[in-house]
C-alpha positions, 0 to 999 in steps of 0.5 A: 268465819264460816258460812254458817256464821253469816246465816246465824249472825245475820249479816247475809244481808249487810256484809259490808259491816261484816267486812269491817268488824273482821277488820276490826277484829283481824287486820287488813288480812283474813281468810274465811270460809263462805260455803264453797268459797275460800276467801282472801280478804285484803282490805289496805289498798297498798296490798290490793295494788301489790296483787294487782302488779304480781298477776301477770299477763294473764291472771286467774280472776275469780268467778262465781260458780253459779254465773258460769253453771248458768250461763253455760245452761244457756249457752251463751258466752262469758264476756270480760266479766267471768273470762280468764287466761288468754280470753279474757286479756283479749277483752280486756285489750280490745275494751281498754282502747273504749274505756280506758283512754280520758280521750275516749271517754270524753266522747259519751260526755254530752251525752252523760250529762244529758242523762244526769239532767234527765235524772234530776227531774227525775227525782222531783216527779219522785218526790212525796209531799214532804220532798222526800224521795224513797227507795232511792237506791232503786231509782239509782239503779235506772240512772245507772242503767239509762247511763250505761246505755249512752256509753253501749248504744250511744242512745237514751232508752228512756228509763228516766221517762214518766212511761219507761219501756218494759224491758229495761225494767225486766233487766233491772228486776232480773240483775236484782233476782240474780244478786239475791239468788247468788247469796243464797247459794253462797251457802249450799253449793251451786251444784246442789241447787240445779241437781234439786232444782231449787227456788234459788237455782229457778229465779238464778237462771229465771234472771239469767235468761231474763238478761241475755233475752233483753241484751239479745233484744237492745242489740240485735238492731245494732248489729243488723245496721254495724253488720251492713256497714262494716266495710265503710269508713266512719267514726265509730262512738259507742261501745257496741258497734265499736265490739261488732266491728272487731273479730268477735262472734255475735256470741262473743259480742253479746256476752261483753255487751251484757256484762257491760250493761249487767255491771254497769247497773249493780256497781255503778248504782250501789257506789254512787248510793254510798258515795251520797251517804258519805256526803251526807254524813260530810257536808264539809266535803260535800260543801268542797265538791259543790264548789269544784262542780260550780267552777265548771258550770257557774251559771248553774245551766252550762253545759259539760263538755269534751274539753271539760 
């Protein structure tokens, strides 16, 4: 396949059935041609794990053109998500030792859970008069970023409140004009639309610039206050002052930060969106898991703990 087939077949905007009819039609495995990309396509996850243990110690990871242009337009830094070689295995170590470990992690739970209460009620103000709740993936896209943040800044920003601040809003917006603009340019060449100043290349960078000025605006606080008590000893619990205690520039910290909170939004929101329709269409399973969930709490109203 070919760029030029996912612009004349329509599925620019549902690659996910795309993907599976090439499975259908190939296998596990086939190659195509996206515009300046040249794809790999590797669908059985006992493959997926053999690439994963081939990679070495520093893998060459892939990376969207258009992110890297941008960013470098900026001139602000790659963090874990767009690093490669020595770099990014430097993130990757450093964020292993917050993200990875079950012990550490347990720490945001509380928190987590506050967040998960927060966004069922939520939903019911969201409601229409038939109990109905639209552009779900939309308000899935603020309970990932409201979830994220307890993780960052070990604090609500209120996006799940009835008057959310406007910034957080402005990130979201711009994570969405991103990803929009990105596929667009999955097509003619990154290079191209900034040479011609495009309307895809102005709103990619219009978002790009959007997230870094609000990440420059979530953290700037934090930093001040982790910068005045790097010397003291204590507990560190969220990810942010965790990043700014360790040897990394500010620029180092904000880049990590926002590929963080960038991630969080998109992946996050766009798994729980599928995971919920595959319960709906399951309601076997679904039935299972409700069971699980109430074996820890069956009272309905028991709090989700560390131990847990």
């Amino acid at each position: 396949g070919t760029a030029l087939h996912a612009v004349l077949g329509g599925w620019m905007n549902t690659f996910h059935l795309h993907v599976q009819n090439r499975w259908r039609q190939y296998g596990s495995i086939y190659k195509e041609n996206l515009g300046p990309l040249n794809v790999v396509a590797i669908q059985d996850p006992e493959d997926v794990a053999a690439v994963l243990r081939a990679e070495g110690r520093y893998p060459k990871r892939f990376t969207l053109e258009s992110f890297t242009m941008a960013i470098a337009d900026l001139d602000e830094h790659y963090g874990v998500f767009l690093g490669n070689g020595e770099e990014w295995h430097r993130y990757r170590t450093l964020l292993n030792k917050r993200l990875m470990r079950p012990q550490q992690a347990a720490v945001f739970t509380p928190m987590m859970d506050e967040t998960a209460r927060d966004f069922m009620s939520y939903l019911r103000r969201k409601r229409d008069r038939n109990g109905m709740v639209t552009d779900v993936q939309g308000h899935l896209f603020r309970w990932a970023m409201e979830s994220g943040c307890t993780a960052l800044f070990n604090q609500h920003l209120g996006l799940l409140s009835k008057d959310p601040p406007q910034l957080t809003k402005d990130f979201i917006d711009s994570v969405v004009k991103v990803l929009e603009t990105t596929n667009t340019m999955l097509i003619i060449p990154p290079k191209v639309h900034r040479a011609l100043n495009t309307k895809a290349w102005k709103g990619h960078m219009d978002g790009w610039g959007t997230m870094f000025r609000v990440a420059k605006e979530l953290i700037e606080d934090k930093m001040k206050i982790e910068m005045e008590r790097k010397d003291e000893e204590g507990e560190i619990t969220d990810l942010a002052s965790y990043l700014i205690s360790k040897d990394l520039s500010p620029k180092e910290v904000l880049g990590n930060l926002m590929d963080l909170l960038g991630g969080a939004v998109d992946t996050t929101s766009n798994t729980m969106t599928f995971t919920l329709h595959a319960l709906a269409r399951l309601p076997n399973i679904q039935d299972k898991l409700h069971d699980e969930v109430m074996s820890f709490a069956p009272d309905h109203q028991a709090p989700v703990t560390q131990e847990q």
